[in-house]
Every structure is written in C-alpha cells, then in structure tokens.
C-alpha atoms as an extended CHARMM CRD file, in Angstrom:
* protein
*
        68  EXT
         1         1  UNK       CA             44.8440000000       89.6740000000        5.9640000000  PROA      1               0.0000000000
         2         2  UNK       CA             42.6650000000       85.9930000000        6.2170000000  PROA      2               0.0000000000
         3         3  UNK       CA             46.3970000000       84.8230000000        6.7100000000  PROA      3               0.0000000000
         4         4  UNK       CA             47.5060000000       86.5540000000        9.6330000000  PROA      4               0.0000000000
         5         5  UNK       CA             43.7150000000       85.4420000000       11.0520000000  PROA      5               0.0000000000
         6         6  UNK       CA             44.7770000000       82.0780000000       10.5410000000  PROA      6               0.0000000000
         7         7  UNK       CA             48.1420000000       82.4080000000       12.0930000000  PROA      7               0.0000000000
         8         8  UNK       CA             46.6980000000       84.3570000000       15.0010000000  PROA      8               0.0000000000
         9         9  UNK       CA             43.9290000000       81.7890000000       15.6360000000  PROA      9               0.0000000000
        10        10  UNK       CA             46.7060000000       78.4000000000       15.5770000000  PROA      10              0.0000000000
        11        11  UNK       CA             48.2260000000       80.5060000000       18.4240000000  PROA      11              0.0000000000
        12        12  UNK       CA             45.1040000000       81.0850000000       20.1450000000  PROA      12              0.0000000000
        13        13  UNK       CA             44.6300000000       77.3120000000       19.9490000000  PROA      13              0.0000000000
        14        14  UNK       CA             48.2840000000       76.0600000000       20.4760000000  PROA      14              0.0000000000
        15        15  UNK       CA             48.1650000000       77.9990000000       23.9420000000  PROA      15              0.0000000000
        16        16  UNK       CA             45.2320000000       77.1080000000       24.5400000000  PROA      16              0.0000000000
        17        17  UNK       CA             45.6130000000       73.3290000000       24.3540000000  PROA      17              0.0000000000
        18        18  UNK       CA             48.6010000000       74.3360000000       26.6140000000  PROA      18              0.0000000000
        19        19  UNK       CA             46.2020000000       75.1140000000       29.0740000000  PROA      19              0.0000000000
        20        20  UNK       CA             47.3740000000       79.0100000000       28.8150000000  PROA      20              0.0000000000
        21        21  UNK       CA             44.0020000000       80.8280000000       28.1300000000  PROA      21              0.0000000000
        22        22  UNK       CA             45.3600000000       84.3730000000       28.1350000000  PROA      22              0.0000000000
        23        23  UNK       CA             41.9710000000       85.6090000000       25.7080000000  PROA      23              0.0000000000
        24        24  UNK       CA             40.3020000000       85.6090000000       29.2140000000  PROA      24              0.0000000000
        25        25  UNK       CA             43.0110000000       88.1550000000       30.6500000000  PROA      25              0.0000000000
        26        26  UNK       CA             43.7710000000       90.2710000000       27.0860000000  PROA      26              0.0000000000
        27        27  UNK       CA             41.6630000000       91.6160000000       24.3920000000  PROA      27              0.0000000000
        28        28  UNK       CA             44.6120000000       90.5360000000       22.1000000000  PROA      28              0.0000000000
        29        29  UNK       CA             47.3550000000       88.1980000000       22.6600000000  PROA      29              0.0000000000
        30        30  UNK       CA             49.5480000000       89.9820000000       19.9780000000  PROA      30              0.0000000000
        31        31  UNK       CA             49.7420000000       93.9200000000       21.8310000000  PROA      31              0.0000000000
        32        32  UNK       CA             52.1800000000       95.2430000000       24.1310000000  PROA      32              0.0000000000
        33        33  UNK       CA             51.5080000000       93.1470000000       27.2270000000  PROA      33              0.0000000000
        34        34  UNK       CA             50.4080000000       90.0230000000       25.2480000000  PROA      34              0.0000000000
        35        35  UNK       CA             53.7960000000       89.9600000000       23.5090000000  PROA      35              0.0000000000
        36        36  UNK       CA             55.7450000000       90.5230000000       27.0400000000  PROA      36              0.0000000000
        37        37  UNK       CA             53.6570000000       87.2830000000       28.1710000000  PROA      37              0.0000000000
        38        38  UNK       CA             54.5570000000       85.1110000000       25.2920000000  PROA      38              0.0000000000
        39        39  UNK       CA             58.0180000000       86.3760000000       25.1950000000  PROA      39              0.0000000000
        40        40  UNK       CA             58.5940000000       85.4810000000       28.9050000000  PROA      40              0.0000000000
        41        41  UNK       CA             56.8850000000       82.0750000000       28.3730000000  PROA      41              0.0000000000
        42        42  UNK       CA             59.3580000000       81.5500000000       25.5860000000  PROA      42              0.0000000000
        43        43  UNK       CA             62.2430000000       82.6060000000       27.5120000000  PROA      43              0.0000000000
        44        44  UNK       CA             61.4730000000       80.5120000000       30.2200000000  PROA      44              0.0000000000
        45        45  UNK       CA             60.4090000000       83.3260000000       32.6750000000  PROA      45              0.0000000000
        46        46  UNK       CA             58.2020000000       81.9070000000       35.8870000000  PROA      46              0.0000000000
        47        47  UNK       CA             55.2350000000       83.8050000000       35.8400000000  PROA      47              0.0000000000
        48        48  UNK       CA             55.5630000000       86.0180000000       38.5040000000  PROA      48              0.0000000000
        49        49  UNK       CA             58.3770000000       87.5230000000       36.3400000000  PROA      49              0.0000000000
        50        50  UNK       CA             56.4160000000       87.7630000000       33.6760000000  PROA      50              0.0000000000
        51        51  UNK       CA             53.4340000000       89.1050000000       35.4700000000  PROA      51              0.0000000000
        52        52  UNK       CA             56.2190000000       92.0450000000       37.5360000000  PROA      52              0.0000000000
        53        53  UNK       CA             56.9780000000       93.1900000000       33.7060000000  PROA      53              0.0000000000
        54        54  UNK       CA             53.0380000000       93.6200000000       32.9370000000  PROA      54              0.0000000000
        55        55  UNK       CA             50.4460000000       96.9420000000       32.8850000000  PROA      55              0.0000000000
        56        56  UNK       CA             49.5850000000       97.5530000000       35.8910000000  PROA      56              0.0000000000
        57        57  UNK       CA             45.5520000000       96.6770000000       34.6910000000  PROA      57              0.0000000000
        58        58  UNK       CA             46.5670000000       93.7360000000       33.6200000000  PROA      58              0.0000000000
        59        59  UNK       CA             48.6060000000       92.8380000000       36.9240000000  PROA      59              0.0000000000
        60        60  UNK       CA             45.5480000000       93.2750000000       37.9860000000  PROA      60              0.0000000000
        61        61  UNK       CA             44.2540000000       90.0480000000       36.8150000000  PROA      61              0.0000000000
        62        62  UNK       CA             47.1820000000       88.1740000000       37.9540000000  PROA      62              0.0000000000
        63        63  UNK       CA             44.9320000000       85.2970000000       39.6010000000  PROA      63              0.0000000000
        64        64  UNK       CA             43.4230000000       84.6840000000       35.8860000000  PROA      64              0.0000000000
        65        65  UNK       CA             47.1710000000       84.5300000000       34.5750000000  PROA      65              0.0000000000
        66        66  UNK       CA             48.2830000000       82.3630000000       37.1230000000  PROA      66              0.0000000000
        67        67  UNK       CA             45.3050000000       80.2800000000       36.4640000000  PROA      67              0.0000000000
        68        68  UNK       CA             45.3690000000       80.0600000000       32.9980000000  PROA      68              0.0000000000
C-alpha cells in the first residue's frame, strides 16, 4: 500500500512541477474524471477536449483546469 502512496505522490509532484495542479479541481487525480484528464493530456488532447469529456461538476471548474 506505502508503494502505491509513493507512486501516487511522484505524480502529484511531476504534474505539479508541470504547472498542472489538478488536486485543486479533484479530490483524486487517479478516479474516473482524473484518469480522463491525464489520459487526454497524454494523448495530446487541448483542454477544451478534455474538459467536453468531463462530469458535468467538474466542468464546472473549468476556469481552475484551464488555469492549472
């Protein structure tokens, strides 16, 4: 379990230091929507794309996304 912590956290911190802070828009990075966010960064989605294929409570916070 301390593992996956670990692995979680150098994610947190390797987005982060990408200037993508998406802790301030999710409670976790690694659930539904947080996965369709990293998946369209990885894919090389813009992020209105990626923000179209969100919840709609988290399209909510769109301004935070596009900020982050």
């Amino acid at each position: 379990m301390q593992k996956r912590t670990d692995i979680k956290n150098v994610a947190h911190a390797i987005l982060a230091s990408e200037m993508f802070h998406l802790n301030d828009v999710l409670t976790d990075i690694f659930g539904k929507n947080g996965i369709i966010i990293l998946s369209g960064i990885s894919s090389g989605k813009n992020v209105d794309q990626i923000i179209e294929s969100l919840s709609p409570n988290v399209r909510k916070k769109s301004d935070k996304i596009r900020g982050s």
